[in-house]
C-alpha positions as semicolon CSV with decimal commas, in nm:
position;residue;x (nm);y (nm);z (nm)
1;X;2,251;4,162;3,096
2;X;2,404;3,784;3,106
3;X;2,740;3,739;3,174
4;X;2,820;3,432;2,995
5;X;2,848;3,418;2,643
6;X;2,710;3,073;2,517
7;X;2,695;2,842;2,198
8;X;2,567;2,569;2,143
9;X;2,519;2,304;1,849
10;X;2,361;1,997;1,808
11;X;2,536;1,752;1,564
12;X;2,476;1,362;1,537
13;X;2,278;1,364;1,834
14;X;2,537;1,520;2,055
15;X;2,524;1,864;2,197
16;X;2,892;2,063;2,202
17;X;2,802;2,303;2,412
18;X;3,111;2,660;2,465
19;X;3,054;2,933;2,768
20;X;3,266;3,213;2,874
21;X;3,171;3,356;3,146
22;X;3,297;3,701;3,257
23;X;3,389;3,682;3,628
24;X;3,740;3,828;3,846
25;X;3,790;3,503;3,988
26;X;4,000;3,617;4,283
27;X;4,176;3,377;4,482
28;X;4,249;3,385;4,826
29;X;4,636;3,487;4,743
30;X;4,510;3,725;4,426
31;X;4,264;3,871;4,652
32;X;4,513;3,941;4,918
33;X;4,750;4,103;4,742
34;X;4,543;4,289;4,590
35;X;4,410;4,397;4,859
36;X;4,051;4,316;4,755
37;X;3,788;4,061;4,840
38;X;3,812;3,680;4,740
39;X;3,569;3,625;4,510
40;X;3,527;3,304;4,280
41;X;3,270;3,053;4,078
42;X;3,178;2,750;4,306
43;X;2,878;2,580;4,159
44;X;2,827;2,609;3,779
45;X;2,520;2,391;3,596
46;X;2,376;2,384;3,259
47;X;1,962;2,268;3,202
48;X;1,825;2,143;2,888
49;X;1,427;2,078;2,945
50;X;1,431;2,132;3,329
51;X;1,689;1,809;3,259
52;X;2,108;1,898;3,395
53;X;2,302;1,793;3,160
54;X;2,647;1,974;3,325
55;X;2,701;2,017;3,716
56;X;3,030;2,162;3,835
57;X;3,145;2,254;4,156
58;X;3,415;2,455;4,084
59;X;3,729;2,629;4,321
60;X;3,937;2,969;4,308
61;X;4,182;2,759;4,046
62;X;4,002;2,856;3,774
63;X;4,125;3,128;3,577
64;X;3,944;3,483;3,519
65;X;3,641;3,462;3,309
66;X;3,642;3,059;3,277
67;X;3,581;2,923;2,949
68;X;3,389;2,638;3,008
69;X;3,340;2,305;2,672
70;X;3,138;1,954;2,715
71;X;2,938;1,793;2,578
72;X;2,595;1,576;2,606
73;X;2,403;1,338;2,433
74;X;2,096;1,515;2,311
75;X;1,881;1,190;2,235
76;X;1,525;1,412;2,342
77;X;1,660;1,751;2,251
78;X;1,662;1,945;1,936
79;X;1,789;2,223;1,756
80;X;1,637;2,549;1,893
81;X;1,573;2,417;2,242
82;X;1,743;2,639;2,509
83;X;2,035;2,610;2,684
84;X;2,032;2,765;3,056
85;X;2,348;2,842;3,232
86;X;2,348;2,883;3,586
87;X;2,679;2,995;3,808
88;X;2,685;3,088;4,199
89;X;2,992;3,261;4,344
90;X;3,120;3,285;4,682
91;X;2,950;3,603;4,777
92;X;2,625;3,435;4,713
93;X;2,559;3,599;4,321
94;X;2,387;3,418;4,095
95;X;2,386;3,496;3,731
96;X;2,126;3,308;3,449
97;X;2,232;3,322;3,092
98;X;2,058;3,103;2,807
99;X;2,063;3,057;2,452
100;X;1,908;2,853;2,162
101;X;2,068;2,523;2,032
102;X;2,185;2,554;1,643
């Protein structure tokens, strides 16, 4: 089941692309108070065509379940290409999500 909800729509030639990804995000102070184990997104890419066209590497300041907006220039993509959405957290998960561009 993919944990990040994604659209994405080409317009003009540019790609606006909106995830939300569901994730705890624990900090190292949330975590400890908490009494639980840090846990947070540190690398976060998007792929159009085997081509990156977002590259992140991200900390514990993000809040839980980051919502995540850019945008790209889609000069050799085109509406119902996929989108793939690739996160890694600091307890080594990885989680895939994709969808089509509208």
């Amino acid at each position: 089941m993919a944990k990040t909800r994604i659209k994405a729509k080409l317009k003009k030639g540019v790609v606006t692309v909106k995830a939300l990804s569901k994730h705890p995000m624990l900090s190292y102070q949330e975590a400890k108070r908490a009494n639980k184990e840090t846990n947070f997104i540190t690398y976060y890419k998007a792929e159009v065509n085997g081509k990156i066209v977002f590259e992140a590497s991200t900390s514990q300041f993000l809040s839980k379940d980051p919502y995540m907006k850019f945008l790209f220039k889609g000069d050799d993509v085109k509406k119902g290409d996929t989108i793939t959405i690739t996160w890694s957290d600091l307890k080594g998960k990885t989680e895939v999500s994709d969808a089509k561009i509208k």
